[in-house]
C-alpha positions in Angstrom: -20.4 6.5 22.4 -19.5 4.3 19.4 -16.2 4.9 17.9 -15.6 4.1 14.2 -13.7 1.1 13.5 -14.4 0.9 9.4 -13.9 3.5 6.9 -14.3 2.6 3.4 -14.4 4.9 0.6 -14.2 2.9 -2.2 -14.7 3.4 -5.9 -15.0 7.3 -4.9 -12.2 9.3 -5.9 -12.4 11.6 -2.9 -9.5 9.8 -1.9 -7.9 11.9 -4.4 -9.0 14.9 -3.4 -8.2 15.3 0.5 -9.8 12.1 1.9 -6.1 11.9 3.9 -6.2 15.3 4.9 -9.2 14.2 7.4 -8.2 11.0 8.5 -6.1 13.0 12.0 -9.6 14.6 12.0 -11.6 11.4 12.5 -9.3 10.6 15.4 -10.8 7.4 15.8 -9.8 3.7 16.3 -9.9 2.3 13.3 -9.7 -1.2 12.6 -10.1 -1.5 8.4 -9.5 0.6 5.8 -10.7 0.1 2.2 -9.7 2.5 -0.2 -10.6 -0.1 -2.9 -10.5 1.7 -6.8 -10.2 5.1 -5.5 -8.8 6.1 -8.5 -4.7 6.2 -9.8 -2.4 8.4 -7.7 -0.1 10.9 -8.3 3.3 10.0 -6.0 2.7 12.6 -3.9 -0.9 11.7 -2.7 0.1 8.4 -2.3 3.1 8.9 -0.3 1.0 11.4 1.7 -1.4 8.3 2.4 0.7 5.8 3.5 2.2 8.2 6.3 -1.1 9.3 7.5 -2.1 5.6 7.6 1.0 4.9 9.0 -0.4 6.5 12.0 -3.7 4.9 12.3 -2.1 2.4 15.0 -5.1 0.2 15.7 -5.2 -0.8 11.8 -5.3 -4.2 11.6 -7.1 -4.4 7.5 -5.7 -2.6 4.8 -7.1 -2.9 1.3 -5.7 -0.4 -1.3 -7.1 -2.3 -4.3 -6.8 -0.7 -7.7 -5.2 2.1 -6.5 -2.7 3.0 -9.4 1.0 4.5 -10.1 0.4 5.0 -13.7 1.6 8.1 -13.9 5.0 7.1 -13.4 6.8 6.5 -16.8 8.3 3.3 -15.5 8.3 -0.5 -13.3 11.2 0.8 -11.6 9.3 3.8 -10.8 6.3 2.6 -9.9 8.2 -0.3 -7.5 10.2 2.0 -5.4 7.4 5.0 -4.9 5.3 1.1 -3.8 8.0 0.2 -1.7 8.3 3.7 0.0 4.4 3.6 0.6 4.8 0.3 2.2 7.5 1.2 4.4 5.4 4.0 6.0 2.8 1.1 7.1 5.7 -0.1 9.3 4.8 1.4 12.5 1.5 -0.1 12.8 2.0 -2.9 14.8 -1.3 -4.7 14.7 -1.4 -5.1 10.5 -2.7 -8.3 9.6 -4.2 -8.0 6.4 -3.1 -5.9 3.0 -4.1 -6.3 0.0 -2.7 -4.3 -3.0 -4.3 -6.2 -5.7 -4.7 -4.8 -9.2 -1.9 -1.5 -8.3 0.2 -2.4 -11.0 3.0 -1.1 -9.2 4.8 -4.1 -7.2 8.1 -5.3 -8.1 11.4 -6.7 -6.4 11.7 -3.5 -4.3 7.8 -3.1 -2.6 8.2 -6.9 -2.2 11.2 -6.5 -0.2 9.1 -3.6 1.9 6.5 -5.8 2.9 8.8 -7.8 4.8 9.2 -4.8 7.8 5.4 -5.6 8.2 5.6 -8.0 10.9 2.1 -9.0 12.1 1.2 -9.6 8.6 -0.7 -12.7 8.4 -2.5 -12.1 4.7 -1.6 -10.6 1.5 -3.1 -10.7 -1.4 -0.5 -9.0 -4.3 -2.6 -11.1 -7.3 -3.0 -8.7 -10.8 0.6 -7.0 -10.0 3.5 -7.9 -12.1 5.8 -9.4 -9.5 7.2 -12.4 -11.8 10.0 -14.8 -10.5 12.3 -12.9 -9.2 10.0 -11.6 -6.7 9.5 -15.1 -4.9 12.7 -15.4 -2.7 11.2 -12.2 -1.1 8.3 -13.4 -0.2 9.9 -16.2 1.6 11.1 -13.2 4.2 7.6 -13.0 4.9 8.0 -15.0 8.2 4.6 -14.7 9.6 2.2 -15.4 6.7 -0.6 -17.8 6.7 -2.1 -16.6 3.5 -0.6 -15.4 0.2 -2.6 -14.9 -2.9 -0.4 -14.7 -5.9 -2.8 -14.8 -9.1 -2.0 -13.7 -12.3 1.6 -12.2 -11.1 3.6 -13.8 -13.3 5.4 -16.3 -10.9 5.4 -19.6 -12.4 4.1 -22.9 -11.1 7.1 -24.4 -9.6 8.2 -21.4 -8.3 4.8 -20.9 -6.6 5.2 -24.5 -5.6 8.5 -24.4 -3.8 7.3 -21.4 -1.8 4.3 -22.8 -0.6 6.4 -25.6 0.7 9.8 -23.7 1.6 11.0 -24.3 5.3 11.6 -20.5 5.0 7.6 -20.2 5.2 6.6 -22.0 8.3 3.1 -20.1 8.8 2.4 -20.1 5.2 -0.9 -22.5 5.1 -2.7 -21.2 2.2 -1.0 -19.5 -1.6 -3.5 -19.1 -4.3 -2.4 -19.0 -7.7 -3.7 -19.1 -11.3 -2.2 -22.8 -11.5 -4.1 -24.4 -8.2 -4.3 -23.9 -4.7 -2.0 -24.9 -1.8 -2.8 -25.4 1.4 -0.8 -27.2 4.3 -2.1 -28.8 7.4 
C-alpha cells in the first residue's frame, strides 16, 4: 500500500472548518504540507494547527502561505500568537522548509521562534512586516541555506550584512526586493 506523503488543501477554507481535526485520522507519513490561502484564522484554530502539525514527525515542507491573524487588533498580537504557532513546530525534527509568506503576522517575537527549528534549511517570510529589527534574529538561524526576505521592510544594507554575517555560515542564497545574494 501507498502511504500519503502530500496533503495540500490550499485556497479551500476547510482548513477552517476541522481540516486539523482529521489530520491524527490520516495517520500517515507525511512529507509536505500546504495549507496555502486557506483563509485568516481565528487564534484558536491556528494554535490548534500548529500542535497537530507539531505531531506530524516526518514533516519535512511546511507552507502556510496567506494564512492570516487579522483578527487580532494588533502587531504585538499577531507576533506572539505567530511565535507560539512556531514553537509547536519544534518537535519535528526533519523540518527543512517553511514558508509563511503573505501571514502578516511576523514580528521580533515569531522571528526569535523560528530559531528552535533546527533542521531548517529554507524560509521564505517575504510580504510579512519584519523590518530591521528583525535581522539580528535571523542571524540565529544557524542552519539556513536559503532566506527569502521580499518586501519585509529590512533595508538593503541590513539585508546585505546578513547575507554576509559570519553568524550565517550556511546561508548561500537571501532574496530581497533590492537584489539577490548568493555565496559560493
Amino acid at each position: 500500500a501507498k502511504a500519503l506523503k502530500v496533503f495540500d488543501i490550499s485556497e479551500n477554507p476547510l482548513f477552517l472548518h476541522g481540516a486539523a481535526n482529521v489530520w491524527p485520522e490520516i495517520n500517515a507519513p507525511l512529507q509536505r504540507v500546504v495549507l496555502n490561502k486557506t483563509g485568516d484564522l481565528d487564534e484558536m484554530s491556528a494554535l490548534h494547527a500548529f500542535e497537530t502539525l507539531g505531531k506530524v514527525e516526518t514533516l519535512r515542507s511546511l507552507d502556510i502561505s496567506g494564512c492570516r491573524l487579522r483578527h487580532l487588533a494588533s502587531a504585538q498580537a499577531r507576533d506572539a500568537t505567530a511565535a507560539e504557532c512556531i514553537r509547536a513546530l519544534s518537535t519535528l525534527p526533519d523540518l527543512k522548509h517553511l514558508s509563511l509568506r503573505k501571514n502578516d503576522a511576523l514580528g521580533p517575537l515569531s522571528v526569535a521562534a523560528l530559531a528552535e527549528l533546527p533542521s531548517l534549511r529554507s524560509l521564505d517570510v517575504s510580504h510579512n512586516p519584519l523590518g530591521n529589527a528583525s535581522a539580528p534574529l535571523l542571524q540565529q538561524l544557524k542552519s539556513l541555506h536559503r532566506i527569502n526576505l521580499y518586501n519585509t521592510g529590512i533595508d538593503q544594507q541590513t539585508i546585505f550584512n546578513l547575507a554576509h554575517s559570519k553568524e550565517t555560515p550556511e546561508l548561500r542564497e537571501v532574496w530581497s526586493s533590492f537584489c539577490d545574494f548568493k555565496r559560493s
